[in-house]
N, C-alpha and C positions, 0 to 999 in steps of 0.2 A: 690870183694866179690864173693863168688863162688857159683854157684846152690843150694848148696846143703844146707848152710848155708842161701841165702837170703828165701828158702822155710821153712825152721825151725824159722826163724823170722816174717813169714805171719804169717803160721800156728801154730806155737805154743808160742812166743813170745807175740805178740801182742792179741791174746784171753789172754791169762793172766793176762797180764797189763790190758787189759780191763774189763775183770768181776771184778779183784781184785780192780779195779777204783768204777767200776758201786758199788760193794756189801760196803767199805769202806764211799765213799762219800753219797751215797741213805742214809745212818745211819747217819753219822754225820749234814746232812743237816737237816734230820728231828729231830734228838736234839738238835742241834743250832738252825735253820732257822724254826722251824716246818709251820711258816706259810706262807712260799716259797713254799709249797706242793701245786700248784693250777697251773689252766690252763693260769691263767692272759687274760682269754675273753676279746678280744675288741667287743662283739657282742650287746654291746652298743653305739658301734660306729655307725655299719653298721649291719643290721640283714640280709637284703635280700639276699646277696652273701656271709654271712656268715654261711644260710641254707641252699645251695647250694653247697657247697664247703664243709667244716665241716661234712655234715649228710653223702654223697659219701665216705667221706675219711675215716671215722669213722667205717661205714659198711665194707669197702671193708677191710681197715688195719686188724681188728677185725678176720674177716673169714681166710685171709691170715695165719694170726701168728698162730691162732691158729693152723688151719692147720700145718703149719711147726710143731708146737710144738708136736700135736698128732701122726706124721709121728716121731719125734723124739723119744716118749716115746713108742709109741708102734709101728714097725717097719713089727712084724712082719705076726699082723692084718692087717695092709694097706698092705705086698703084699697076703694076702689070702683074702682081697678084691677085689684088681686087677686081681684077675687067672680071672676072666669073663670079656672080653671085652668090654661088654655093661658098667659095672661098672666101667673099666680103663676111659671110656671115657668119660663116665658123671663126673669122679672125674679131671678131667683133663680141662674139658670145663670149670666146676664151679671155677676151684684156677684161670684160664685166664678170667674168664668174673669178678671176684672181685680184679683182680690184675688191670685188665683196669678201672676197678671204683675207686681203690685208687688211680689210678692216673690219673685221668680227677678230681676226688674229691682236687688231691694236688696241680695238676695245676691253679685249679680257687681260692684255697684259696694263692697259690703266687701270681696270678694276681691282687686279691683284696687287695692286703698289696703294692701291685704295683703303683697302679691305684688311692688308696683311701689316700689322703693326712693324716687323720687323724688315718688311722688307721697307715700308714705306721710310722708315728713320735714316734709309740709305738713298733717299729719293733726293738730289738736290733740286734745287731753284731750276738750275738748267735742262735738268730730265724733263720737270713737267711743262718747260716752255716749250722742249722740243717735243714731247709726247702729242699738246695741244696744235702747235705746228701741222704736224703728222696726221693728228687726227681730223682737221679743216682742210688740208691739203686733198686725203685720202676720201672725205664727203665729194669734197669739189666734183671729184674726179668721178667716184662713182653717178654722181648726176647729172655732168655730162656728158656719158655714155650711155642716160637712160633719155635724157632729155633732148641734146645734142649729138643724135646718130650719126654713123658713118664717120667717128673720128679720125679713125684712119686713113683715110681719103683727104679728108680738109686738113690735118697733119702734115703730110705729106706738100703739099700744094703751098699750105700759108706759112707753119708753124717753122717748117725745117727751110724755107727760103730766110726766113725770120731770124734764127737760128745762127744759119750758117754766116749771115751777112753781122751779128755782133762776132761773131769771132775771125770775119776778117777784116773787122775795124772800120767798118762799114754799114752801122745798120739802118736797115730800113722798115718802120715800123709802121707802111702806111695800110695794108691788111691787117695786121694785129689789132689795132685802134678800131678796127671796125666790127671787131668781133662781139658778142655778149658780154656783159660784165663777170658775169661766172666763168667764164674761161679767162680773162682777164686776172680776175684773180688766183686761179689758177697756175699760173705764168709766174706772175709776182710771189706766191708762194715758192712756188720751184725756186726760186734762185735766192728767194731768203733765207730757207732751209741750207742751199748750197752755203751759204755764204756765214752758217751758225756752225756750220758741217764741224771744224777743225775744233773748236768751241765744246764740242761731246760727245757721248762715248761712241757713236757711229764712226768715229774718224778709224776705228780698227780694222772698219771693212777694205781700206787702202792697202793692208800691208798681212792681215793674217785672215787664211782660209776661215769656213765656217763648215768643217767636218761632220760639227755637233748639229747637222739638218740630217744626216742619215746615219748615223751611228750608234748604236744601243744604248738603252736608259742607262745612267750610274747611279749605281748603289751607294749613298752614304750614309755611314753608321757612323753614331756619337757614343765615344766610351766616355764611363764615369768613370771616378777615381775610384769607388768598391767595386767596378768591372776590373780597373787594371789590376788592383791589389790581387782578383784573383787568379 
């Protein structure tokens, strides 16, 4: 297989297969399956380490994407933010101090599926591919924002030209290819995850809020049947 072909199979191959996965299956599961659309909470099981882990990951994932996303769509407000340093930097500290909360938030919620007999018996095959997904995605990321500074900047320049050009059926992958292999990977992550998306339970974030990031703990009591008798 030759360079120049297994980079056209990262790059352009595999994003296709994968949105055209993610956008076909997300439809057909919510007309077949509609009530598959949910997080399937074990926080019934276990509440304490499931505030713990859950409310981190939730924050941190949330800020991240978005960010990518607005670096995506508008490329070329984030670098006329960055022309002032003070600003480069404070946007740079904030994507690594929410990339290290999603992932101390993702760590403690594999530990608790680990660790916790009952929640784990509710753990399928596909949780833990996507948890491990998640979990190399989320290193990537955090080390190339320690190792590969000023992501936002070279973002903005390589990744959303990159970007924009598969989604006008158009791509052109001749900066991506030149990138590290850690970002690379990176990339290839992103869009296999997108493309498991419909596949698990994350598919809920399409169609139902997530209230339960700001809203008070709940109480759940377990009656016994000599509770109810009396």
């Amino acid at each position: 297989m030759s360079q120049h072909f297994f980079d056209q199979f990262l790059f352009v191959v595999i994003p296709y297969i994968c949105l055209f996965t993610f956008l076909l299956m997300s439809i057909y599961r919510y007309r077949v399956r509609p009530f598959s659309y949910s997080s399937l909470s074990s926080q019934f099981l276990e509440n304490k380490h499931h505030f713990w882990a859950l409310v981190p990951f939730h924050y941190g994932i949330l800020v991240v994407t978005a960010g990518h996303f607005l670096a995506f769509l508008l490329p070329r407000t984030l670098l006329a933010w960055n022309s002032r340093p003070w600003r480069l930097y404070v946007l740079e500290i904030s994507a690594l101090v929410f990339g290290i909360l999603t992932l101390i938030g993702l760590v403690a919620a594999i530990m608790r599926r680990m660790n916790n007999d009952r929640v784990r018996m509710v753990t399928s095959r596909m949780d833990w591919l996507l948890f491990f997904m998640l979990l190399v995605q989320t290193v990537s990321g955090v080390s190339i924002a320690l190792f590969y500074r000023w992501g936002s900047c070279w973002f903005a320049t390589i990744m959303s030209p990159y970007l924009w050009s598969i989604f006008q059926l158009a791509p052109d992958i001749t900066f991506v290819v030149a990138m590290p292999w850690l970002i690379k990977l990176h990339i290839v992550l992103a869009f296999l995850t997108i493309g498991l998306f419909p596949f698990t339970r994350l598919v809920h974030v399409l169609v139902i809020p997530n209230p339960y990031l700001w809203r008070k703990p709940q109480v759940v009591r377990w009656y016994s049947r000599q509770e109810e008798k009396m």
